[in-house]
Chimera marker file (.cmm) of the C-alpha trace (Angstrom):
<marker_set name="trace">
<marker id="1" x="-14.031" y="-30.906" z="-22.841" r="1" g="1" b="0" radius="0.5"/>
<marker id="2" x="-13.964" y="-27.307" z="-21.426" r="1" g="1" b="0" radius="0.5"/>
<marker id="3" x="-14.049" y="-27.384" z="-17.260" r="1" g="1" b="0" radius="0.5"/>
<marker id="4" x="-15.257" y="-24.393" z="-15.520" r="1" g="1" b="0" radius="0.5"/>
<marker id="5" x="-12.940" y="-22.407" z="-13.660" r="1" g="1" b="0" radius="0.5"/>
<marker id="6" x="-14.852" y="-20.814" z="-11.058" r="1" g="1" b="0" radius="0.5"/>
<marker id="7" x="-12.673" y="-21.566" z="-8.420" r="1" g="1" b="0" radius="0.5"/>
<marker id="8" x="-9.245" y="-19.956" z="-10.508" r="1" g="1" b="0" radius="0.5"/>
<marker id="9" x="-11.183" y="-16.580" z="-10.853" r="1" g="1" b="0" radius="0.5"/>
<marker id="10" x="-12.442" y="-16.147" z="-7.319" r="1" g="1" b="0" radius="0.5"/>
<marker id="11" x="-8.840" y="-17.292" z="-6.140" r="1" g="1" b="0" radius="0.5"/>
<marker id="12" x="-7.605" y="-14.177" z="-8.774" r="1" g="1" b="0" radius="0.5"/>
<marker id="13" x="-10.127" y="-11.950" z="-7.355" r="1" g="1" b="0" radius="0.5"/>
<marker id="14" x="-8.930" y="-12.511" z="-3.951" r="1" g="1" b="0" radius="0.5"/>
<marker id="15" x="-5.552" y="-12.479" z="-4.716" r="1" g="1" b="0" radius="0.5"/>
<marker id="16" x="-5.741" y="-9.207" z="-6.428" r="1" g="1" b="0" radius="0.5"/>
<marker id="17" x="-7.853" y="-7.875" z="-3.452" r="1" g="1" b="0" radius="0.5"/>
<marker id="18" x="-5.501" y="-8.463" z="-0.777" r="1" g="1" b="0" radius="0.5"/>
<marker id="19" x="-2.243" y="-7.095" z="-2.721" r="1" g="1" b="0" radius="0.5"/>
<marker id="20" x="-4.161" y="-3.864" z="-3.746" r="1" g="1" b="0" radius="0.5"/>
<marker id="21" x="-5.168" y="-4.107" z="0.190" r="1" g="1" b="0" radius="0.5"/>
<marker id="22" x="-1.774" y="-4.544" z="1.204" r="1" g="1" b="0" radius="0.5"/>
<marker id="23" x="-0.446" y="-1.412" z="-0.830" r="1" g="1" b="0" radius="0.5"/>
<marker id="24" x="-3.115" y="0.915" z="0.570" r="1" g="1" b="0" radius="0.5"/>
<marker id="25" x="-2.320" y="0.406" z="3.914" r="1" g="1" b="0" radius="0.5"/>
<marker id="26" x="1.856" y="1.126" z="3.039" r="1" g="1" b="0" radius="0.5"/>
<marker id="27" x="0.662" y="3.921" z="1.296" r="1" g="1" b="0" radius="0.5"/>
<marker id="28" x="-1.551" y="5.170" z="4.409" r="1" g="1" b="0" radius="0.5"/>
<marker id="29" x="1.408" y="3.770" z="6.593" r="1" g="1" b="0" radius="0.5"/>
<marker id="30" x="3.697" y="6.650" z="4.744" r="1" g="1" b="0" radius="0.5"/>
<marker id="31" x="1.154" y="9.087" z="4.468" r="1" g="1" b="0" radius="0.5"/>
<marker id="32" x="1.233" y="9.401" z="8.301" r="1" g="1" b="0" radius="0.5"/>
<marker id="33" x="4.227" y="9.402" z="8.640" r="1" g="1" b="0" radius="0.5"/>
<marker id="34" x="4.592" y="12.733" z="6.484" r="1" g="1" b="0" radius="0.5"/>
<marker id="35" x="2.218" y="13.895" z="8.675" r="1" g="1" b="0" radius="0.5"/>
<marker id="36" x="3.285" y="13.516" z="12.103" r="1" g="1" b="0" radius="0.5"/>
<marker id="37" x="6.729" y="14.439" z="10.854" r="1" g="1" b="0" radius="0.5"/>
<marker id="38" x="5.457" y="17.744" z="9.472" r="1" g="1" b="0" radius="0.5"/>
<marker id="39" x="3.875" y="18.535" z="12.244" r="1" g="1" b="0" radius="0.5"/>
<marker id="40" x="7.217" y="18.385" z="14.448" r="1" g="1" b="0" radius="0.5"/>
<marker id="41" x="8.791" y="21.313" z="12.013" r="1" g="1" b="0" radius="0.5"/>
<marker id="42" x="10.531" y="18.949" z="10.099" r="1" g="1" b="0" radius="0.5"/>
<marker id="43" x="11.526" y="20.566" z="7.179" r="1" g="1" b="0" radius="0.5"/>
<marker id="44" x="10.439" y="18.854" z="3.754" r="1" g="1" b="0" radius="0.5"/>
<marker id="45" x="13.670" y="17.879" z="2.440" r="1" g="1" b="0" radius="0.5"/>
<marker id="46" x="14.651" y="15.903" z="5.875" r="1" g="1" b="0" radius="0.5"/>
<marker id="47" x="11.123" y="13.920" z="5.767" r="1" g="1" b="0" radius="0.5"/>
<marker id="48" x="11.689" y="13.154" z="1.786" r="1" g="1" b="0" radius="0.5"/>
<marker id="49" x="15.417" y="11.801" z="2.671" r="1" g="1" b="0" radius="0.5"/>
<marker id="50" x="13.582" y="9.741" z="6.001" r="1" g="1" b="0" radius="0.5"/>
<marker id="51" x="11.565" y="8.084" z="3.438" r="1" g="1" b="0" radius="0.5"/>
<marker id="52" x="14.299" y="7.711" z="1.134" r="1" g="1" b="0" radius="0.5"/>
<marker id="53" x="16.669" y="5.466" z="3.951" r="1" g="1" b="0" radius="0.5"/>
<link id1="1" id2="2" r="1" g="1" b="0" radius="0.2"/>
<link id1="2" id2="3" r="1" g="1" b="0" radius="0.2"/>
<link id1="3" id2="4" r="1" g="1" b="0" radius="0.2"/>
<link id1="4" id2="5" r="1" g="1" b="0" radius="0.2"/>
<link id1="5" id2="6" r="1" g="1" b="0" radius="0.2"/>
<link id1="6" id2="7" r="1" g="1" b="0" radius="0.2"/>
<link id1="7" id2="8" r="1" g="1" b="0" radius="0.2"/>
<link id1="8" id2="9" r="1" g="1" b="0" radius="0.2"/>
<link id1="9" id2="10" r="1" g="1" b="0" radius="0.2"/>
<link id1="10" id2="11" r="1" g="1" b="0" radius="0.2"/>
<link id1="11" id2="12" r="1" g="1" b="0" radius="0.2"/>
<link id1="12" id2="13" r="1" g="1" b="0" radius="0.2"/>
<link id1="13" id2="14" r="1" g="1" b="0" radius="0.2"/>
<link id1="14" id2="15" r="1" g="1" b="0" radius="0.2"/>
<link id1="15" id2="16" r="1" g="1" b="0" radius="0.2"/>
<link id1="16" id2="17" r="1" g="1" b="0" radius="0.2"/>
<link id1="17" id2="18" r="1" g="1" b="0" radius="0.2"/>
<link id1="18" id2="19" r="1" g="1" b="0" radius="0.2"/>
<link id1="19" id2="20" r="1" g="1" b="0" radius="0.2"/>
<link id1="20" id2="21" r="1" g="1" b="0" radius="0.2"/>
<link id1="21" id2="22" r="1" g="1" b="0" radius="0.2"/>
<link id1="22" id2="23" r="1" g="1" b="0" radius="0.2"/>
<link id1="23" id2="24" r="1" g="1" b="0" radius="0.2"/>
<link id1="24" id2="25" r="1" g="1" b="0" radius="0.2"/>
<link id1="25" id2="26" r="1" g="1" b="0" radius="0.2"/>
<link id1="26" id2="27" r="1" g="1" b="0" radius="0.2"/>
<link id1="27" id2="28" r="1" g="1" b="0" radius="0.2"/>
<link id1="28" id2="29" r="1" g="1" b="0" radius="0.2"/>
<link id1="29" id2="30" r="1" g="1" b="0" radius="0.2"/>
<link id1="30" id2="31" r="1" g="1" b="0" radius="0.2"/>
<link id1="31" id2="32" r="1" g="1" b="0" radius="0.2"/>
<link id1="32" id2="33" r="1" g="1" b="0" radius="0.2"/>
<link id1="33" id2="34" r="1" g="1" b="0" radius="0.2"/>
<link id1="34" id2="35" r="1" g="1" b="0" radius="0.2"/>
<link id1="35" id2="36" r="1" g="1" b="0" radius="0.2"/>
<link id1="36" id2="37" r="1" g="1" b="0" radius="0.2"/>
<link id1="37" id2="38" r="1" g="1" b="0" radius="0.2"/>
<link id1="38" id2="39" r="1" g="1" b="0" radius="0.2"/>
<link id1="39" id2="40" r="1" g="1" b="0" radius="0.2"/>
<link id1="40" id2="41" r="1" g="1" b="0" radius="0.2"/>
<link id1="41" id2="42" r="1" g="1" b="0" radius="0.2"/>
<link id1="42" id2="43" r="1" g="1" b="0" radius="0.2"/>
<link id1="43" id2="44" r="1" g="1" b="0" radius="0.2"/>
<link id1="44" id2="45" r="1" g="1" b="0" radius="0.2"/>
<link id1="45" id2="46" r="1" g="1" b="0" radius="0.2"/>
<link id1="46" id2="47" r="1" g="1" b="0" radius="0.2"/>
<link id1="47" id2="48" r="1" g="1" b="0" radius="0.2"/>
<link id1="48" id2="49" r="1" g="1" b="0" radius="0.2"/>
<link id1="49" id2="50" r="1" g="1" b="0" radius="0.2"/>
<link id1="50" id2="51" r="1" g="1" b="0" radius="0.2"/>
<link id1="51" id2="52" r="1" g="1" b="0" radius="0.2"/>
<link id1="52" id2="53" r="1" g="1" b="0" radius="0.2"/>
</marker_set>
């Protein structure tokens, strides 16, 4: 007998949600950081070796 798995793909769709969520906001979280550090005349090579450490 084949049981519906409703429950599986809304748990996936969730799942998938929150972890594609969770890398927008890192990204965001190091896209502002670029920017606040350019704007203090960092050069580009110090705020690409920040990110690095």
């Amino acid at each position: 007998m084949k049981k519906e798995k409703n429950g599986y793909y809304i748990y996936s769709i969730v799942a998938v949600t929150v972890i594609i969520g969770l890398f927008a906001f890192v990204a965001f979280l190091l896209y502002d950081l670029v920017v606040k550090l350019a704007d203090k005349d960092y050069s580009n090579n110090t705020v690409i070796q920040t990110l690095i450490t």
